[in-house]
C-alpha positions as CSV (number, residue, x, y, z in Angstrom):
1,X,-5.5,3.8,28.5
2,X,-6.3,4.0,24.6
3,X,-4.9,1.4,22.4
4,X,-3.1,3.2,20.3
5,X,-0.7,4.1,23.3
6,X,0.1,0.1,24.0
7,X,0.1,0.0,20.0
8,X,2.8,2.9,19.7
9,X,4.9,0.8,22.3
10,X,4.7,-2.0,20.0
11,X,5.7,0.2,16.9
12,X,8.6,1.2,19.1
13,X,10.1,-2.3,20.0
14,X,9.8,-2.7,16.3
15,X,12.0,0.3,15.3
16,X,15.1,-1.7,17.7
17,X,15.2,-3.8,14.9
18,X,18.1,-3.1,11.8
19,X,16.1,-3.2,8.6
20,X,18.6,-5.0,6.7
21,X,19.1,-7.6,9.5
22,X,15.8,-8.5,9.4
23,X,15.2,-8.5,5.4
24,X,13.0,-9.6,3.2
25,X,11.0,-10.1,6.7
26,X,9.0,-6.8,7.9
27,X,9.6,-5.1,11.1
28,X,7.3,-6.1,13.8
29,X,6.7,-5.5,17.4
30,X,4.6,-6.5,20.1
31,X,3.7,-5.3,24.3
32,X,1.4,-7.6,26.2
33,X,-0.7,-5.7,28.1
34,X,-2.4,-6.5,32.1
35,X,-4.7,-4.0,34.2
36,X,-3.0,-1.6,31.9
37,X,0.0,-2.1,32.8
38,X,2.8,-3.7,30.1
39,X,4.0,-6.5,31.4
40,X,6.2,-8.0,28.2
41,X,7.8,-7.0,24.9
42,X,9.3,-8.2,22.1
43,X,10.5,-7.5,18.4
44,X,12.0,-9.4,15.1
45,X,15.5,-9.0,15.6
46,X,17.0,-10.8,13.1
47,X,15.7,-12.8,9.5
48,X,15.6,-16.7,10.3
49,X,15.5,-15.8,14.4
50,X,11.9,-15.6,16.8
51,X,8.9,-13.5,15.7
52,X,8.0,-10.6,17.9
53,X,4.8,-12.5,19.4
54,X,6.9,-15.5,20.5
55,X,9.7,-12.6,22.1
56,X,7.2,-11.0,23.8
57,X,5.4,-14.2,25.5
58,X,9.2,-15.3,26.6
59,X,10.2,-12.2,28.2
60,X,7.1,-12.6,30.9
61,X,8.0,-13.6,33.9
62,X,5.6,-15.9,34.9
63,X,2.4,-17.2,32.5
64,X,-0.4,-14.6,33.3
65,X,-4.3,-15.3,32.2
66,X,-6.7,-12.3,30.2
67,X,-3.7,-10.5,29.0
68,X,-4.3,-8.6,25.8
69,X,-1.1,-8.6,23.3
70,X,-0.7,-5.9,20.7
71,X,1.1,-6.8,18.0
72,X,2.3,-4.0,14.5
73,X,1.6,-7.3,12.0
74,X,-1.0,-10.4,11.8
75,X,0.9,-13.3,13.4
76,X,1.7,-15.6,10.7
77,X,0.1,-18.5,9.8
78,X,2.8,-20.8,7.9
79,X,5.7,-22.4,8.7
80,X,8.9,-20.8,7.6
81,X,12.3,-20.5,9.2
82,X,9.6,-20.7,12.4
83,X,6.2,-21.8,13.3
84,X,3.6,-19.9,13.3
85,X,3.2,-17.1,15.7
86,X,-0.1,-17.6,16.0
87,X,0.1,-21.3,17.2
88,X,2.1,-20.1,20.1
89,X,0.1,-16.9,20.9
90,X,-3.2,-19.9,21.3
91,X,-1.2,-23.0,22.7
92,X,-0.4,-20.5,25.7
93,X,-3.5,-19.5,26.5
94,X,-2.8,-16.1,27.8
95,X,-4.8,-14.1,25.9
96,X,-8.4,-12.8,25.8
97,X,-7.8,-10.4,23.0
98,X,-5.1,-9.8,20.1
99,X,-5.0,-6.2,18.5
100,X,-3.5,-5.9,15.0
101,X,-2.4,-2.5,13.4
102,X,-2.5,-4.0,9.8
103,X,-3.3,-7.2,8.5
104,X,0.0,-9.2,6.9
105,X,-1.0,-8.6,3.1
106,X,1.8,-11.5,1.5
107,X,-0.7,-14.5,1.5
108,X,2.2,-16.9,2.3
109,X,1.5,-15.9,5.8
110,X,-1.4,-14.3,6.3
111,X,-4.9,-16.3,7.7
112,X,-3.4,-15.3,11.9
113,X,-6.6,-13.3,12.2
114,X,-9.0,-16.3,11.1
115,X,-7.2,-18.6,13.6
116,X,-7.2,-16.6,16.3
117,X,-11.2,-15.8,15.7
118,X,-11.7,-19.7,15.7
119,X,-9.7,-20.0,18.4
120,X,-12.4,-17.8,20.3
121,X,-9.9,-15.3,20.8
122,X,-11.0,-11.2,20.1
123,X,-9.2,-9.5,17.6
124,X,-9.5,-5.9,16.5
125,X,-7.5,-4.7,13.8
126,X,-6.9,-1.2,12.4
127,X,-5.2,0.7,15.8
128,X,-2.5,2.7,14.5
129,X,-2.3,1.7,10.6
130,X,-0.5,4.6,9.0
131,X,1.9,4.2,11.5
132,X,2.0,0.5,11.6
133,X,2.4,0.5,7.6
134,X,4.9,3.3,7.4
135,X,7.7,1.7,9.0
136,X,7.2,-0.8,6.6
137,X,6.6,1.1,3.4
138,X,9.1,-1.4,1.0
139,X,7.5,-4.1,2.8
140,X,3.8,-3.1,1.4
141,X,4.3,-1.5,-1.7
142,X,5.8,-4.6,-2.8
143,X,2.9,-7.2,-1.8
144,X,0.0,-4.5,-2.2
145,X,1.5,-2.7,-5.5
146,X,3.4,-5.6,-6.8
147,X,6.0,-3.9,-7.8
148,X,9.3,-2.7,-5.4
149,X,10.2,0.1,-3.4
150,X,11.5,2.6,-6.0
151,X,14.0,5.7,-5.0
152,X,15.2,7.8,-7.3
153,X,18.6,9.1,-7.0
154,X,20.9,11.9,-8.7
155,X,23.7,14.0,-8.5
156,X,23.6,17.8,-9.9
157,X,25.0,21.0,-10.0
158,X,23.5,24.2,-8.2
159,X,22.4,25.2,-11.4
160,X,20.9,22.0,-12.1
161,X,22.9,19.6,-14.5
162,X,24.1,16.0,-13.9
163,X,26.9,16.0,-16.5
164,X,29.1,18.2,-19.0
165,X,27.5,18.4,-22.2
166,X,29.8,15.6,-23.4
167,X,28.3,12.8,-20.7
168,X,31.1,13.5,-18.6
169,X,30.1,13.6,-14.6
170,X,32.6,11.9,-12.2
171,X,32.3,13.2,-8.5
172,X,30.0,16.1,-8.5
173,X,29.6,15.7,-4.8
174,X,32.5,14.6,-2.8
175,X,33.2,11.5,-0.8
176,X,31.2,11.9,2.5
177,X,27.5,12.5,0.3
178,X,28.9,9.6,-2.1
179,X,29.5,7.4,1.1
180,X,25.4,8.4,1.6
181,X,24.4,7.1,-1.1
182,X,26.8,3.4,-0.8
183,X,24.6,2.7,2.8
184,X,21.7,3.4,0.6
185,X,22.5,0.8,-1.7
186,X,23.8,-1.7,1.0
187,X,19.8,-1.4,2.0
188,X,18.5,-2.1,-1.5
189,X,17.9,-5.6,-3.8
190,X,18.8,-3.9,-6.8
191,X,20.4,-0.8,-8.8
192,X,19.5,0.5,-11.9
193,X,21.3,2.7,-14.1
194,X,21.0,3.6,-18.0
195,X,23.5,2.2,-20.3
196,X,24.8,5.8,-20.6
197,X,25.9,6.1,-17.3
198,X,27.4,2.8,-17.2
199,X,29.8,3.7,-20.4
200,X,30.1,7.2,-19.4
201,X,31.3,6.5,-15.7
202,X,32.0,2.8,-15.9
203,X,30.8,2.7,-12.3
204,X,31.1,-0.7,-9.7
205,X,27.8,0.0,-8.7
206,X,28.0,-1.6,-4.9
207,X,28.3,-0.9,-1.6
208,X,31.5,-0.4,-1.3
209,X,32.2,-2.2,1.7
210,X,29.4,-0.6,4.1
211,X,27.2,-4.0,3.3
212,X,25.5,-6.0,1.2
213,X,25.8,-5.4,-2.9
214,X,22.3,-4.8,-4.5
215,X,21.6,-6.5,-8.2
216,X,22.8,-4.9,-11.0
217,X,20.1,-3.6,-13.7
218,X,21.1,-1.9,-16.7
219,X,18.8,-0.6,-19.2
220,X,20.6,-1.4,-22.5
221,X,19.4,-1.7,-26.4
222,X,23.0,-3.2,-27.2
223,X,25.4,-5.7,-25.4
224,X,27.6,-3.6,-22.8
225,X,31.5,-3.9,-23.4
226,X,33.4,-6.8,-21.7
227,X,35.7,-3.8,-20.2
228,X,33.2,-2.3,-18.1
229,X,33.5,-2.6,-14.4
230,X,29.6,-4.1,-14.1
231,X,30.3,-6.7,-17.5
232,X,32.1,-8.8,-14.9
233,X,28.8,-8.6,-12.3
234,X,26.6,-10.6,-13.9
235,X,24.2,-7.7,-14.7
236,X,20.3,-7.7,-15.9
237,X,19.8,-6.4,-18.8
238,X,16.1,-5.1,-20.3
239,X,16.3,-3.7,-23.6
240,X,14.3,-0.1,-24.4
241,X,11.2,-1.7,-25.6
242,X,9.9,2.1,-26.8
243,X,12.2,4.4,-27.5
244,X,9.4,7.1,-28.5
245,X,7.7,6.6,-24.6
246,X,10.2,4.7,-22.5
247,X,8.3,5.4,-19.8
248,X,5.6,3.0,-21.0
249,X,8.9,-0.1,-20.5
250,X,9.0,0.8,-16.8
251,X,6.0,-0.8,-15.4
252,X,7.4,-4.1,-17.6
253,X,10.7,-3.5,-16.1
254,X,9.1,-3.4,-12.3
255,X,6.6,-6.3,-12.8
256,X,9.6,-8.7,-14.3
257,X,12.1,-7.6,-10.7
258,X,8.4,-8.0,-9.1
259,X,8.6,-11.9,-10.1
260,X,12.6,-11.7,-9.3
261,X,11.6,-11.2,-5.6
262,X,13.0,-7.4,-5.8
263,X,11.5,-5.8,-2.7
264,X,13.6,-2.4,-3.3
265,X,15.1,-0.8,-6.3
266,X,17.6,2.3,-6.3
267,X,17.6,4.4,-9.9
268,X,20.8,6.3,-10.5
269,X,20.1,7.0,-14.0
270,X,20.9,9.9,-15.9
271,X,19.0,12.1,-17.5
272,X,16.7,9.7,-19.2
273,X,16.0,7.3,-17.2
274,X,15.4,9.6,-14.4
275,X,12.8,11.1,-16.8
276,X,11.5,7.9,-18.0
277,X,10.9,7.1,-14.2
278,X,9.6,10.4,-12.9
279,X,7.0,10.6,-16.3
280,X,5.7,7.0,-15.1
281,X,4.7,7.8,-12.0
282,X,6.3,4.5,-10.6
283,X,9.0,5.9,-7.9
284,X,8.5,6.4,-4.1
285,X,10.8,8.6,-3.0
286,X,14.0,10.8,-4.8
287,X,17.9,11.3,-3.1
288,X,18.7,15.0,-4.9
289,X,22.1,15.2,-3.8
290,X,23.0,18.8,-4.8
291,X,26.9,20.3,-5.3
292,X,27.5,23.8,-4.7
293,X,29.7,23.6,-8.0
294,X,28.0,25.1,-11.6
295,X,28.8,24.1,-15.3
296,X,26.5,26.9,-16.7
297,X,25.6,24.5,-19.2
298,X,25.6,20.8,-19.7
299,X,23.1,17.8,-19.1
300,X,19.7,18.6,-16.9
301,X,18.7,15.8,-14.3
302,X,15.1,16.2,-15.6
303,X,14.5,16.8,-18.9
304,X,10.6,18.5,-18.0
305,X,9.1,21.1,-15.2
306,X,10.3,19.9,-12.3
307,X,8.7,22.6,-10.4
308,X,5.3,20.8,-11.3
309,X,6.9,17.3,-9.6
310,X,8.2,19.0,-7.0
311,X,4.1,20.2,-6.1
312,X,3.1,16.8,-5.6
313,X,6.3,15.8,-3.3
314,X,7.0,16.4,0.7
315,X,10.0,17.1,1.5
316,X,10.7,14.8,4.6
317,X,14.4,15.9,5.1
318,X,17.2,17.5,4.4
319,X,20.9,17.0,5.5
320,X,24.0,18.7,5.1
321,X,27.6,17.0,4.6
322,X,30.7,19.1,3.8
323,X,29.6,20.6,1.3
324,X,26.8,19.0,-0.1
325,X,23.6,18.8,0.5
326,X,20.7,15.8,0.2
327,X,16.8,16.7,-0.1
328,X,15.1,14.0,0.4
329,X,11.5,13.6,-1.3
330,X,8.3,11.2,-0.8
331,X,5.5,11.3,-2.7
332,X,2.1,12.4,-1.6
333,X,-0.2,9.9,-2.8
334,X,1.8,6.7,-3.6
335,X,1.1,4.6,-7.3
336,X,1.0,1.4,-7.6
């Protein structure tokens, strides 16, 4: 059998795992493999529980010699809520060879492939990247692109606006989309809207009960009003640095939540910060929620060709609600 077959078993176990269970860790899975034949398995299930490696070794039944174990991550190295995987994965001494989709790019815990080598132990790395990585995508663009996970996310009309021509927008899609997008914040570190939307719509800007609130981050040349819902949350605030180009503040914007250990951002901006974020280049994938409702005039979502954005996007799903509908876009080539 082919390695990538044992190494899509292991990308398996690790899609058992909830993302948000197991953040700010990856998920990672791992079979261990005997005359071909898989013989254990194991994931991460949970942040602050076992690693996949040390799952997999206790599900075997009995210790087993010249087993190869595949595993989606490098073990770790360092000592964290556990010790290292690696440690275990040599003290058993099981194991004639370790296979590696990708190597663990946050250098707290990478240095499981030198250890294992030293340990005279084979390791081949590569089998099954892409596929390895993409489960992960928040995961790596925020160690290899320093900078987090950024989806983009609007509201608009069938003919393409966001608001009235007086800022006002409240519920263009109803409450099933607008439950949609509360799981997607639940799944994010932080939101960021414009100080527009925040005065227009005075927003709470969480969850709303389906789990855990992301960080409010307001983009804001002036102090917000004490009545606003978010004034009472604690919000961070960055000032528009360039009002000429405020695209040019996003990449400060990004490296300063970079440093505030923000592995995912949600952007429900209006009109110009959508713009702002979009012109960067710095966004990863964008929610277009769109209403079958039309104001025939009003506030665009993008104030530029979209048509030309849209060229350089896949369109990796699309899902009806009631009456709404959600496009979901990635980009081809991700920036960092």
């Amino acid at each position: 059998m082919q390695n990538s077959f044992f190494m899509q078993q292991a990308i398996n176990e690790a899609l058992k795992a909830n993302p948000n269970k197991v953040y700010p860790n990856p998920l990672v899975g791992c079979v261990i493999v005997l005359n071909d034949k898989i013989i254990g398995r194991g994931y991460h299930k949970a942040f602050g529980t076992k690693h996949a490696e040390v799952n997999a070794i206790e599900s075997l039944e009995a210790p087993v010699r010249n087993a190869d174990l595949y595993v989606t991550l490098e073990p770790c190295a360092h000592f964290g809520n556990n010790p290292p995987c690696v440690d275990a994965i040599i003290k058993s001494k099981m194991f004639n060879k370790v296979i590696i989709a990708v190597a663990d790019p946050n250098k707290k815990a990478m240095g499981g492939i030198d250890k294992l080598k030293k340990a005279k132990i084979e390791v081949e790395c590569g089998d099954s990247q892409i596929e390895a990585k993409k489960i992960n995508q928040r995961f790596f663009t925020f160690f290899e692109n320093k900078r987090p996970y950024v989806i983009l996310k609007y509201a608009r009309t069938q003919d393409g606006f966001i608001a009235h021509s007086d800022g006002s927008s409240k519920w263009i899609t109803k409450e099933d989309a607008r439950r949609d997008v509360h799981l997607t914040r639940s799944g994010c570190d932080a939101i960021l809207v414009g100080r527009n939307t925040v005065e227009h719509d005075n927003p709470s800007l969480d969850s709303h009960g389906l789990g855990k609130d992301p960080r409010i981050v307001i983009l804001s040349s002036k102090p917000l009003s004490s009545s606003l819902k978010v004034s009472k949350k604690n919000p961070l605030i960055f000032q528009t640095l360039n009002k000429k180009r405020p695209e040019n503040n996003i990449k400060i914007i990004l490296d300063n939540l970079f440093k505030d250990n923000v592995q995912s951002l949600i952007v429900e901006g209006g009109e110009k910060t959508i713009t702002s974020f979009i012109q960067s280049g710095y966004f990863d994938e964008i929610h277009e929620y769109i209403s079958p409702k039309k104001f025939h005039e009003g506030i665009p979502f993008y104030s530029g060709d979209f048509d030309t954005i849209r060229s350089s996007l896949d369109l990796v799903s699309e899902i009806s609600f009631i009456s709404d509908i959600k496009k979901t876009y990635k980009k081809k080539c991700l920036q960092g």
